[in-house]
C-alpha positions in Angstrom: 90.7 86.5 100.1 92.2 83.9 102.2 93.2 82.0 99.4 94.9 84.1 97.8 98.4 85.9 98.7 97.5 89.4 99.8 100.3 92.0 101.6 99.1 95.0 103.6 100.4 98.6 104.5 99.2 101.2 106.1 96.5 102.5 103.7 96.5 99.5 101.1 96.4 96.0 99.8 98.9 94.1 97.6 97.1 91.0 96.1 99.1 88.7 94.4 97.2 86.7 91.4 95.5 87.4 88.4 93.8 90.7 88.2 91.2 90.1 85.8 90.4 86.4 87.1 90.1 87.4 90.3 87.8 91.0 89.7 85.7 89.1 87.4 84.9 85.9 89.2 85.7 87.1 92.7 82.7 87.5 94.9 85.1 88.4 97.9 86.4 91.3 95.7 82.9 92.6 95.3 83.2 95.1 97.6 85.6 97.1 95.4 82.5 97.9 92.9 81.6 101.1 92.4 84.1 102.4 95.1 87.1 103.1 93.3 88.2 106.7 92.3 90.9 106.3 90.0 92.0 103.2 88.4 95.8 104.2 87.0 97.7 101.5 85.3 100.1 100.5 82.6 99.3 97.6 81.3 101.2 94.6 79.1 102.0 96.5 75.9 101.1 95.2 72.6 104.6 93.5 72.1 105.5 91.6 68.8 107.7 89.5 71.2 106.7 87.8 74.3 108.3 89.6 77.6 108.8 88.4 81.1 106.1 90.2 82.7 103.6 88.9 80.4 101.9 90.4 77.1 99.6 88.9 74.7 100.5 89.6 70.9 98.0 90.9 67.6 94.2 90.3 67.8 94.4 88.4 71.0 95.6 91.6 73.1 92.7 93.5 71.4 90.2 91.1 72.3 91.9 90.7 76.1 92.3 94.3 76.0 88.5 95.5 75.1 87.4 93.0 77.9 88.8 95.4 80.5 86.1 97.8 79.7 82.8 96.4 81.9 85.5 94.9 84.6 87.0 98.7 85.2 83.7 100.8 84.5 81.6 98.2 87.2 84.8 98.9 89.8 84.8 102.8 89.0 82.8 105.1 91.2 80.4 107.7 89.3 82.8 110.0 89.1 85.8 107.7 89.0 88.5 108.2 86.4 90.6 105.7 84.3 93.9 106.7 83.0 96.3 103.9 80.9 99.3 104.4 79.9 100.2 102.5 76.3 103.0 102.5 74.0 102.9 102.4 69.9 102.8 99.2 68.1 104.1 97.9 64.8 103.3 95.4 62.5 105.8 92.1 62.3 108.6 91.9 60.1 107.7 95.3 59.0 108.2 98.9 59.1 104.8 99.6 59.6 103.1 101.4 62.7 100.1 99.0 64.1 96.8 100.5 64.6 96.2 98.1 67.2 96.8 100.5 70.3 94.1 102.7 68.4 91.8 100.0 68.3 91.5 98.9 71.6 90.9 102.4 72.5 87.9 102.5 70.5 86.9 99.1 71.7 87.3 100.2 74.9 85.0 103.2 74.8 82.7 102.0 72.7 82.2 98.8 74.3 78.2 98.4 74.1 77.8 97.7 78.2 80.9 99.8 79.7 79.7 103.4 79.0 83.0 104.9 78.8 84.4 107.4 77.4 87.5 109.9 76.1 87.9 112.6 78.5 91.9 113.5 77.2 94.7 112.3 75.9 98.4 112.9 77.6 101.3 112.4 76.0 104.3 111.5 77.7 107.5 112.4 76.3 110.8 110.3 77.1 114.1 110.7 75.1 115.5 107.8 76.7 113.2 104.8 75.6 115.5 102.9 73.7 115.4 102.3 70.0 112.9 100.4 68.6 111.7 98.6 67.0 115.6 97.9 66.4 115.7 96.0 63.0 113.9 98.9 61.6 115.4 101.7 63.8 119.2 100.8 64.2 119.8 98.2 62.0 118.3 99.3 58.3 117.7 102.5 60.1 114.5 103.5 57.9 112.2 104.5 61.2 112.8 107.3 63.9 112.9 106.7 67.8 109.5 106.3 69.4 110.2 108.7 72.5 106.8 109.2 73.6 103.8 107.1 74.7 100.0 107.6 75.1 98.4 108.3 78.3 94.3 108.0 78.3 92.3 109.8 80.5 88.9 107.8 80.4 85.7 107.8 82.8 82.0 106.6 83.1 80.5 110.6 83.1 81.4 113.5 81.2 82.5 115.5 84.5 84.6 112.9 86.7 86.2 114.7 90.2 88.6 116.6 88.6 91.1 120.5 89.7 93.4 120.7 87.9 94.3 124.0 90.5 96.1 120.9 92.6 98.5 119.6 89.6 99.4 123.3 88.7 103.3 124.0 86.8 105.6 126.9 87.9 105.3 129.8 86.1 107.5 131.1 83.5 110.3 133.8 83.9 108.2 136.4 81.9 105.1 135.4 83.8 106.8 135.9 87.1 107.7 139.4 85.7 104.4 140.1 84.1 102.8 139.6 88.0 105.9 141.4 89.1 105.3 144.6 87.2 101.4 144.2 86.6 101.6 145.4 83.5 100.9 143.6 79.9 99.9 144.3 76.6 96.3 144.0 76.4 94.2 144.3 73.4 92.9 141.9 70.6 95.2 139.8 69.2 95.9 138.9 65.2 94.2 135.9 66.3 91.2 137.9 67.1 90.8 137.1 70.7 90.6 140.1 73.4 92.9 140.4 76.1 91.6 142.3 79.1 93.4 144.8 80.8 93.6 142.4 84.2 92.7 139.0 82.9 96.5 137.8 83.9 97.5 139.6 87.0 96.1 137.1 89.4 98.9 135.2 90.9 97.2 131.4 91.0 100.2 130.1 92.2 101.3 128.2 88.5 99.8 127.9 85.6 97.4 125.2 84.2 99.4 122.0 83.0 99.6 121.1 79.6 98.9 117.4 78.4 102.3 116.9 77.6 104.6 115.3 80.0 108.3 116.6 78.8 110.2 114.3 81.2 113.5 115.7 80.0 114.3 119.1 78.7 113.5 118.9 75.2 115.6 122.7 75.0 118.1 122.8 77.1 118.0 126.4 77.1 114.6 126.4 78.7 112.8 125.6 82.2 111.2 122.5 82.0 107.9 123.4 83.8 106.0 120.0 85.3 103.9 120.3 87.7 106.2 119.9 91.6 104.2 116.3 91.6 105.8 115.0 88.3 108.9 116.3 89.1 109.1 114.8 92.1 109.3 111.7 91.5 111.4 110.8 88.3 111.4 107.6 87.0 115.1 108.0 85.2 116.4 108.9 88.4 118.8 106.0 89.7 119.6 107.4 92.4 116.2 106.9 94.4 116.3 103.9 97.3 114.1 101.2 95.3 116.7 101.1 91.7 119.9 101.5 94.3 118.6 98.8 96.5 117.8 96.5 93.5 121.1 96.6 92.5 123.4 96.2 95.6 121.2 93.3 95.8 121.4 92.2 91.6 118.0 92.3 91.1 116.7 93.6 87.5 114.0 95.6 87.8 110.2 95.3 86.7 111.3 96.8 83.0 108.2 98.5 82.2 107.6 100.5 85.8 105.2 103.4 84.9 106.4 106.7 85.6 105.9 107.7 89.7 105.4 111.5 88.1 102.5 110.7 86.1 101.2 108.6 89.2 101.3 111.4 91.3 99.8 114.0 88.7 96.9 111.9 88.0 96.4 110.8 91.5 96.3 114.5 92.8 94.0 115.9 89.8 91.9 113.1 90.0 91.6 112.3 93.5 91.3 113.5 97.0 92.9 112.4 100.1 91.5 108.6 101.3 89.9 108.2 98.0 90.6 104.6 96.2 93.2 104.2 93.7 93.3 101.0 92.0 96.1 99.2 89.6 95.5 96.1 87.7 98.8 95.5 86.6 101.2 97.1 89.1 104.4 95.4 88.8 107.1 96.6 91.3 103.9 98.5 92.8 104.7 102.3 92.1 100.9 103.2 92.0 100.4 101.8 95.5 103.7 103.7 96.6 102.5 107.0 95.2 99.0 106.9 96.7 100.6 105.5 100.4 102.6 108.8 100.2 99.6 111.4 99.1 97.0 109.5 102.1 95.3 107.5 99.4 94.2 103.8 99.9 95.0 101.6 97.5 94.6 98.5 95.7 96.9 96.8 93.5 97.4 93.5 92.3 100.8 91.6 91.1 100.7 87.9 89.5 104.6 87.3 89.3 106.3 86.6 92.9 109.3 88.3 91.7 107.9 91.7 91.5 105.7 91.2 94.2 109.1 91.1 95.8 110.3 94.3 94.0 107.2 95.6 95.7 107.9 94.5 99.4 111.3 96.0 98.6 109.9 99.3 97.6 107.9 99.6 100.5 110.9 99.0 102.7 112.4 102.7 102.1 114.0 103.9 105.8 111.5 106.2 107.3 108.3 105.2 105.0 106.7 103.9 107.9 104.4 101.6 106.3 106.0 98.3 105.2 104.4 95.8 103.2 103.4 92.8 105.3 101.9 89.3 104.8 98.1 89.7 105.5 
């Protein structure tokens, strides 16, 4: 790893290069196999349009993107998990939805030598992804906003480490009155199932999460109930040191950061304290930032210097304690 650019923290490693290249073809990165707990990533979208943090286009992402499967399932411990973030696609020059994201999920998980496969799908809702795409959204305005993206939960064994007790949301007002009072309405339902007389008066301390990420109130009359970790750590907020830094300084963000909330969720229903979390594609380096704060070690790697900067910058918060240094 000499050769290659590599920054250091407390619990993890910034490596700056080609992911792939170097997982596939790296003997000194062998050590990684089999040992990581959660890979967590957003990769390159399948954009019509070339972007400045890279993307391949049409047939050539599929084919790039169904590659990933052996490279991730030979890092992955037994009961490792993989989750991706992806947006929608659409066909060029036309108002057409792509199926493309859909394919390279199947090629993913059916990929002959990765054994993979579909634990859940998230979605994550966003009313503030801008229009697009725009020439068929604001322009002719014959398509709706895309407000939403997939998240894939994936993994090499039907029962990966998972508790979802750890990622629990608050409860509701009537729930809080329900364990309040200790009474209910129990019974069978019109839907035919029974309600016992004490099946809900165990305080758990929240209720399960759903698998849908409602990052802004989609009713402004109502609670929105994430679990404390998604809330925590909002990627709208500009506010938070790393955006306020970046622009005293007039530097543009990475403009696809994945969300810190669905970091930490995934991270604390997937993983335990000093297990390995691992991002391919990590940009401005939010995984690696997430996992530092919840005692993970992690991995990440970064090909473009300028976010590697982002990254260093990120890691420089006052009182983090564990700045990113040259290894």
């Amino acid at each position: 790893m000499n050769s290659t650019p590599t920054y250091k923290s407390n619990k993890g490693i910034l490596i700056q290069g080609n992911s792939i290249d170097l997982l596939a073809n790296g003997a000194e990165l062998d050590y990684l196999k089999g040992k990581v707990n959660l890979i967590v990533t957003s990769p390159p979208f399948p954009l019509n349009n070339k972007k400045q943090y890279g993307n391949e286009k049409g047939e050539e992402y599929k084919e790039w993107f169904i590659k990933l499967a052996p490279i991730f399932s030979e890092l992955l411990a037994d009961d490792g998990s993989l989750v991706i973030e992806i947006g929608n696609a659409w066909e060029p020059e036309r108002p057409v939805q792509s199926l493309l994201h859909l394919e390279c999920l199947f090629g993913l998980v059916k990929h002959p030598t990765a054994n993979l496969r579909l634990i859940q799908e998230f979605i994550c809702y966003n009313p503030s992804k801008l229009p697009s795409p725009a020439q068929w959204v604001t322009v002719n305005r014959f398509r709706t906003v895309d407000s939403y993206t997939h998240v894939w939960w994936i993994a090499k064994s039907d029962l990966p480490k998972a508790d979802n007790s750890k990622v629990l949301r608050p409860y509701s007002k009537s729930m809080l009155k329900l364990l309040k009072t200790q009474k209910y309405n129990a019974g069978k339902r019109p839907s035919e199932h029974q309600i016992s007389e004490k099946g809900f008066l165990k305080d758990n301390g929240g209720s399960i999460s759903h698998n849908f990420f409602e990052m802004e109130n989609l009713d402004e009359k109502r609670d929105v109930r994430l679990p404390h970790s998604v809330l925590s750590f909002s990627n709208t907020n500009s506010n938070d040191y790393f955006l306020k830094t970046c622009r005293g300084k007039g530097i543009t963000p990475h403009p696809a950061r994945m969300s810190g909330g669905l970091i930490n969720f995934f991270t604390q229903f997937l993983t335990d304290e000093n297990d390995l979390v691992l991002d391919p594609f990590s940009g401005s380096n939010t995984t690696g930032y997430c996992a530092e704060k919840l005692n993970r070690k992690w991995v990440s790697f970064e090909i473009k210097d300028e976010y590697v900067e982002q990254a260093i910058l990120r890691f420089s918060e006052p009182n983090f304690k564990s700045p990113l240094k040259p290894l």
